[in-house]
C-alpha positions in Angstrom: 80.0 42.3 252.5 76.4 41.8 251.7 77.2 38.3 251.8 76.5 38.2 255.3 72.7 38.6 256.8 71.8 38.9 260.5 68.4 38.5 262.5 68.8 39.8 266.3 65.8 39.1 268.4 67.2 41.3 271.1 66.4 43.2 274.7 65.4 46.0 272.5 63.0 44.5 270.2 61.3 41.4 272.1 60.3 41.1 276.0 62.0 38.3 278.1 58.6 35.8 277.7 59.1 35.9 273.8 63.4 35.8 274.0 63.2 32.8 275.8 61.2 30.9 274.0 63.2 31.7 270.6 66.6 30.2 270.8 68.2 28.2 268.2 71.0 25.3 268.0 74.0 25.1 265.9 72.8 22.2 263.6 69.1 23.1 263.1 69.0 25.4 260.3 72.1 24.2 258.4 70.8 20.9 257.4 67.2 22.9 256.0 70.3 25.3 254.1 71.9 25.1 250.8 75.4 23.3 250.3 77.2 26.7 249.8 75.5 28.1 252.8 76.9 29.3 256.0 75.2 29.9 259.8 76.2 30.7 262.8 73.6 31.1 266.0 73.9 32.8 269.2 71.8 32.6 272.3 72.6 34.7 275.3 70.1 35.7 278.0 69.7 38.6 275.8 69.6 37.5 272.6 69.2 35.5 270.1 70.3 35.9 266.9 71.6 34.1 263.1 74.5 35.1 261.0 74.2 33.2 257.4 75.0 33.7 254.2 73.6 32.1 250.9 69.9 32.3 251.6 67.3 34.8 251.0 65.7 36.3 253.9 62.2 35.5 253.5 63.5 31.5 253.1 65.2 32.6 256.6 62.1 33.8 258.1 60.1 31.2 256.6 63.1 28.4 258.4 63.2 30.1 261.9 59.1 30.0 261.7 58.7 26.7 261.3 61.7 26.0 263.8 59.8 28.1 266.4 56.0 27.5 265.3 55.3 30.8 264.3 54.7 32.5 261.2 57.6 33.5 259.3 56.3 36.9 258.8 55.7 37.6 262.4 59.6 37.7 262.6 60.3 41.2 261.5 57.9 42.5 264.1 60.2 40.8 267.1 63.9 41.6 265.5 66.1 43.9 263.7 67.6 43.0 260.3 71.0 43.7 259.2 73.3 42.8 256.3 76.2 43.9 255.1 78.6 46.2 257.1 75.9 46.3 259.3 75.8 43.0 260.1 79.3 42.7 260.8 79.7 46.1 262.7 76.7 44.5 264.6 78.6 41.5 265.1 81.9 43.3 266.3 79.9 45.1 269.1 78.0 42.5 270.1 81.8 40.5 270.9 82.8 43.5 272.3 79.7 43.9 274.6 78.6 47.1 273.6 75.4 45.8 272.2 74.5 44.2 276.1 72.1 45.2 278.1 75.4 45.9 280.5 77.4 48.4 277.9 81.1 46.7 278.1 80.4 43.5 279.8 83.2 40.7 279.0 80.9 37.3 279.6 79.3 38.0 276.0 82.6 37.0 274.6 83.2 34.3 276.3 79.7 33.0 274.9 80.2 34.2 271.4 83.8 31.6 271.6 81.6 28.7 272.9 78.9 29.2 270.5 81.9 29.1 267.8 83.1 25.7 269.0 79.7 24.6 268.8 79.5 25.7 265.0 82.5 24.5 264.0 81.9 21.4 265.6 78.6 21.4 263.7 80.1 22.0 260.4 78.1 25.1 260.0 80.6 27.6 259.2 83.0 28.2 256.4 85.2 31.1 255.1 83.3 33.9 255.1 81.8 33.2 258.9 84.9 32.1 260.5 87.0 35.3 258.9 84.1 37.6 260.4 84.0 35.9 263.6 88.0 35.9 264.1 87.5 39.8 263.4 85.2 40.0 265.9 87.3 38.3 268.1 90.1 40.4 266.9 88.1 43.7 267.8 86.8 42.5 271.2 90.7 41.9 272.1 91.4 45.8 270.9 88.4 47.3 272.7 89.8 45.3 275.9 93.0 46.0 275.4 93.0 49.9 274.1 90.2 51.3 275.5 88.9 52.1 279.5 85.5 50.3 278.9 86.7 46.9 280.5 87.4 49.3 284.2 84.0 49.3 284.7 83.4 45.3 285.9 80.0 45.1 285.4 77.6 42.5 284.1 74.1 41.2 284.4 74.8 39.9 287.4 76.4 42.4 289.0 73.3 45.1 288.3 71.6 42.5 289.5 72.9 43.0 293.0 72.6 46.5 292.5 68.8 46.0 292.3 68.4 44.4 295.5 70.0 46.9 297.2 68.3 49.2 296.0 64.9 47.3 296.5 65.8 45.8 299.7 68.4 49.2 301.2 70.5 47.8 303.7 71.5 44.2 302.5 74.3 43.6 305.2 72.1 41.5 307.5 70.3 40.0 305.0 70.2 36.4 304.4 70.5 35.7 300.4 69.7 32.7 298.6 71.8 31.9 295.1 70.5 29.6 292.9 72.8 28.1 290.5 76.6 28.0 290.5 77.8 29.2 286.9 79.4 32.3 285.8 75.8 34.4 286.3 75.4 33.2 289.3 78.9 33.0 291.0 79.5 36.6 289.8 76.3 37.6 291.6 77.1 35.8 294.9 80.9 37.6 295.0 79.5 40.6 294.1 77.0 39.9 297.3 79.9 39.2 299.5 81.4 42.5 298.3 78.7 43.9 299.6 78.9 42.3 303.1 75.9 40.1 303.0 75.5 38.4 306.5 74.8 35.1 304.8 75.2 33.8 301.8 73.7 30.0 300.5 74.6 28.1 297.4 71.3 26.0 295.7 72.6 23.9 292.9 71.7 20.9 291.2 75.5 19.5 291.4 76.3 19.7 295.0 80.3 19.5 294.4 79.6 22.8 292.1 77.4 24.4 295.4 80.4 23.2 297.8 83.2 24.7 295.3 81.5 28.1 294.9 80.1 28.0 298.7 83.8 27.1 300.2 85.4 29.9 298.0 83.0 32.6 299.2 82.6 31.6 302.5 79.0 30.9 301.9 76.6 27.9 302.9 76.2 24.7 300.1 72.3 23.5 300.5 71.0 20.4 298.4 68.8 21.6 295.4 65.6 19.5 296.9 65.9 22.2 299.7 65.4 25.0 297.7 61.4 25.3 299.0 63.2 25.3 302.5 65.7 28.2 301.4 62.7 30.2 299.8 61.4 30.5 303.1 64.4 31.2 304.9 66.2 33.9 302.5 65.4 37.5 302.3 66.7 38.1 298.7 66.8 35.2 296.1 69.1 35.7 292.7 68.4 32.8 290.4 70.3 31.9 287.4 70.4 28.6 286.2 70.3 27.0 282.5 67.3 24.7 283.5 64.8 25.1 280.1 61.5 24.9 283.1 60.9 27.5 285.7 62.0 25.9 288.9 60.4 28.0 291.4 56.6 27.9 291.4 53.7 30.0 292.6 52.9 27.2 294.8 56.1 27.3 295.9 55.9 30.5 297.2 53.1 30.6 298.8 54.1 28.2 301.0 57.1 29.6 301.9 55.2 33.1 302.2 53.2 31.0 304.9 56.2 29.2 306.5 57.7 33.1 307.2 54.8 35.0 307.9 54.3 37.1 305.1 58.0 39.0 305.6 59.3 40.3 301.7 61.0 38.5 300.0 62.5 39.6 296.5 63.4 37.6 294.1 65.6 38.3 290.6 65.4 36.3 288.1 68.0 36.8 285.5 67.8 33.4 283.4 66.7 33.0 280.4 64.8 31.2 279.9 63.2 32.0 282.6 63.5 30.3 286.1 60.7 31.4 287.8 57.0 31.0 287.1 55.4 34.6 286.2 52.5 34.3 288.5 55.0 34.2 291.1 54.3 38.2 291.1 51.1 37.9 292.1 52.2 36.5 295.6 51.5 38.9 298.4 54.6 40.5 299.6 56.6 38.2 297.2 58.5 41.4 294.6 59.4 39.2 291.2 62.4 40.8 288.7 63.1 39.3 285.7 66.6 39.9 283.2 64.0 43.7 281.4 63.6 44.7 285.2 67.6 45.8 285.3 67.4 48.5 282.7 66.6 51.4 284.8 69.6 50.3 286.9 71.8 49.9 283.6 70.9 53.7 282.5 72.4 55.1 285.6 75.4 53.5 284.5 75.7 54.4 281.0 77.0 57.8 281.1 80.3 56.3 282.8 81.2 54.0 279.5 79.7 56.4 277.1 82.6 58.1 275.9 84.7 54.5 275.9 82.0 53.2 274.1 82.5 56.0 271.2 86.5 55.4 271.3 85.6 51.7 270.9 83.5 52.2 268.0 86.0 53.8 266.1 87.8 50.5 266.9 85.1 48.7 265.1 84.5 51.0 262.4 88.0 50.2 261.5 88.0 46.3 262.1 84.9 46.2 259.7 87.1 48.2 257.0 89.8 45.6 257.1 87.1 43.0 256.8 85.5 44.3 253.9 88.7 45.2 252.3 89.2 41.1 252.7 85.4 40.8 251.1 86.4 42.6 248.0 89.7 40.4 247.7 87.4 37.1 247.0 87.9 37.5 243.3 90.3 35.3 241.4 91.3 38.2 239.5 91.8 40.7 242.6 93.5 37.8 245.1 95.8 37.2 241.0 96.8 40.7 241.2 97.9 40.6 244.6 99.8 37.6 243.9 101.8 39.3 241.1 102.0 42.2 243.4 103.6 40.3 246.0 106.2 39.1 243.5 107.0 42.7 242.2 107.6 43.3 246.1 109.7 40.9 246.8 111.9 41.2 243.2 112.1 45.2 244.4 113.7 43.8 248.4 115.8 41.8 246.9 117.0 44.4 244.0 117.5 47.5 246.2 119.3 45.2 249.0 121.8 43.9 246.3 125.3 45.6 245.5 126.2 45.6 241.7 125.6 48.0 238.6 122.5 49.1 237.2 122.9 46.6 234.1 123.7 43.8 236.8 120.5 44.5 238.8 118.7 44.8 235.8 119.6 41.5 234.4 118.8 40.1 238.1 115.8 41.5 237.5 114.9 39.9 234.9 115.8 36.0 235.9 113.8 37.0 239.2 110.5 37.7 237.3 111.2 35.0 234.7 111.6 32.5 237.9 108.3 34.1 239.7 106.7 34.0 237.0 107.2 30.4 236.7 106.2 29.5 240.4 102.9 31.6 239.8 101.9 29.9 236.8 100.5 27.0 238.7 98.2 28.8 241.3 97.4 31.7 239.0 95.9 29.1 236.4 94.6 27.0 238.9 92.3 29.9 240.7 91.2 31.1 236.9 89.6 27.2 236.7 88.6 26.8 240.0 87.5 30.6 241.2 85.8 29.2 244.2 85.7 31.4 248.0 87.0 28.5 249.7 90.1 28.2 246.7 90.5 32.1 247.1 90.9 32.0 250.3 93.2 29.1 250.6 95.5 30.5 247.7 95.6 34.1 250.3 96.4 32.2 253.3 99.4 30.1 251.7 100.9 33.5 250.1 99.8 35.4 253.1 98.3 38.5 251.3 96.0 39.5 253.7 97.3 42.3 256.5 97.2 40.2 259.6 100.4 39.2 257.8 103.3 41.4 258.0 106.5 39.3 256.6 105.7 41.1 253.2 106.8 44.3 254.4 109.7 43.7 256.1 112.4 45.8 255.9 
C-alpha cells in the first residue's frame, strides 16, 4: 500500500486564483519519471491532484515546481499529502464524490473515467494504478448503487442556481444568460428552467452546441461574439466554459453596466480556470461569485447526505481492505502459495464430488496432485526467476486468484 503517494491541491487547502493556475497533463510528469514509475493526474474545478508510485516525494515536489514555476517546497503549504491507505481511501471518495465541494455529486466520476482514458492513452499507468483506479471505480458503483447519497441530485452547478436565487430572490422573471454548453453548464440552465426562469439564452462558442442545448430547454441560442450584448441584457449570468483566459472583462462590464443603466447584474462564475476577470467585482452594481463563493450554500446542504456519507464510507473502508489485501499478494512467494492453494481446492471439489472408497479417492488423490503439480511447475519456476509486479499480476489474473473472481468457489 505505501506504494502509492498522492498530492491534492484541493478547495480546502488552495483558493480558486492558485487551483487554476496548477493543473497538470497526463504526459508531463511521466517522461521526467523513472521506467518503473507510475502517475496518474486529475484536474477538476476543484482539484487537482497526482497519484504515482516509484518516486520520492521531495523529487515530486521538486517535478510539479518546476512544471508550475514555483518552488518545490512551496507545495506542502497549498496541498495535503497522502500515501498508503490513505491515498487510496482518498482516492475511493474522491470517485465517489464525497471529497466535492457538493458531498455525493456524480460528474466527479465521470471525470475521474476521462482522465483514465487520457492516462492510459499516455502510457502512464501500470498495475498498481489501474488496480486502484478499477477499485475506485468499483466503490463509486457500490456507493451509487447501495447507498441514498445519489437521491440528492446536486452538483456545482446546481448550488450554483441556488445562489442566485438566493442573491437575486425571485428569479421567475428574470432574464438569465448561460455561458457555455457542457455538462456544468447545461446542468445549470435545466436546473434554471426548473426553476421557471422567464428566459433563458445559450452563449457558446460552437453554435450547433448553443442550438442543441437551447432547442432542448426551450431557451434562446445567441452567437458567442454577442456575449457583450447578452451581458447587458441578462439579469443573472452562470458561466462555465473550459476556455484557459477569462472571457468576460472589466471593460466589458462596464459597458454593459452603462448600456443598462446601472440595474444588478450577478454573475457566477464556476470555471476553473476562471472565466471571468477578478476586477470585474469592482464594477458598481456588478455582484461577481466564483466556484469558493458556493460553500455557504453547500453547508446548508450537508446535514441531508451526512449520514449516507458515513454508510458510504464503510463502503470504502472495505474496498480499500480488498485492495490492500491485493497489495500484500504482489509477492512471488504469497501469489505461489495461492497457486498451490488453488490446486488443493480444486483436488478437494473434485474428491468430495466423486463416488468410490476411501482407498479409490485416495489414490485419485494422489495422480490429481502429481498432475497439478506438473502444470504448476512452469509458472511457479517462472515467477521465482522473474518476481516482477507486472509478472505477479499477470500469473493472478490467468489463475484468477484474486476475489473479483468467484469460479474457485463454486459449489
Amino acid at each position: 500500500m505505501e506504494r502509492i503517494r498522492c498530492i491534492s491541491i484541493n478547495h480546502r487547502t488552495a483558493p480558486v486564483d492558485i487551483r487554476e493556475r496548477l493543473r497538470v497533463e497526463p504526459g508531463e510528469l511521466h517522461a521526467a519519471m523513472g521506467r518503473d514509475c507510475e502517475s496518474f493526474a486529475l484536474n477538476t474545478c476543484n482539484r487537482t491532484e497526482v497519484y504515482w508510485t516509484g518516486m520520492e516525494t521531495e523529487a515530486m515536489h521538486d517535478l510539479l515546481g518546476r512544471l508550475w514555476g514555483i518552488e518545490g517546497e512551496q507545495i506542502p503549504g497549498m496541498s495535503e499529502f497522502l500515501s498508503g491507505t490513505e491515498a487510496v481511501s482518498h482516492l475511493f471518495k474522491v470517485a465517489s464524490g464525497l471529497d466535492s465541494l457538493v458531498i455525493g455529486e456524480a460528474q466527479i466520476l465521470g471525470q475521474m473515467k476521462d482522465a483514465y482514458r487520457d492516462a492510459l492513452a499516455a502510457g502512464t499507468t501500470s498495475t498498481i494504478l489501474n488496480k486502484a483506479l478499477h477499485r475506485a471505480f468499483r466503490a463509486a458503483k457500490r456507493i451509487r448503487t447501495e447507498t441514498s447519497i445519489g437521491s440528492y441530485p446536486v452538483s456545482v452547478a446546481s448550488e450554483a442556481v441556488e445562489l442566485a436565487e438566493h442573491v437575486f430572490g425571485d428569479i421567475s422573471e428574470s432574464t438569465v444568460v448561460v455561458v457555455g454548453a457542457g455538462d456544468m453548464a447545461a446542468i445549470a440552465a435545466r436546473r434554471l428552467m426548473d426553476r421557471g426562469v422567464r428566459s433563458l439564452h445559450i452563449v457558446n462558442r460552437t453554435a450547433q452546441a448553443a442550438c442543441r442545448l437551447a432547442d432542448e430547454l426551450g431557451g434562446l441560442a445567441r452567437p458567442f461574439y454577442e456575449l457583450q450584448q447578452e451581458l447587458a441584457l441578462g439579469d443573472i449570468v452562470i458561466t462555465s466554459t473550459g476556455s484557459v483566459r477569462p472571457i468576460i472583462t472589466r471593460d466589458m462590464v462596464i459597458k454593459a453596466m452603462k448600456a443598462r443603466k446601472n440595474r444588478p447584474l450577478i454573475i457566477i462564475d464556476i470555471a476553473v480556470p476562471r472565466d471571468v476577470e477578478e476586477a470585474v467585482a469592482s464594477c458598481y452594481n456588478c455582484y461577481l461569485y466564483d466556484i469558493d463563493a458556493l460553500k455557504t450554500i453547500v453547508d446548508k446542504h450537508f446535514a441531508m447526505r451526512e449520514g449516507e456519507a458515513v454508510r458510504a464510507c464503510a463502503i470504502i473502508e472495505d474496498e480499500a481492505k480488498k485492495f490492500a489485501r491485493w497489495v500484500e499478494s504482489l509477492s512471488a512467494q504469497a501469489t505461489i502459495k495461492d497457486l498451490f492453494a488453488l490446486m488443493d481446492t480444486h483436488i478437494s471439489e473434485h474428491i468430495n464430488a466423486m463416488p468410490g472408497s476411501p482407498q479409490e479417492k485416495a489414490l485419485v488423490e494422489q495422480c490429481l496432485r502429481t498432475t497439478y503439480k506438473r502444470l504448476l511447475h512452469r509458472p511457479v519456476t517462472f515467477l521465482k526467476e522473474h518476481p516482477g509486479i507486472r509478472y505477479i499480476d499477470y500469473v493472478r489474473r490467468v489463475f484468477q486468484l484474486d476475489e473479483e473472481y468467484t469460479d474457485r468457489h463454486k459449489g
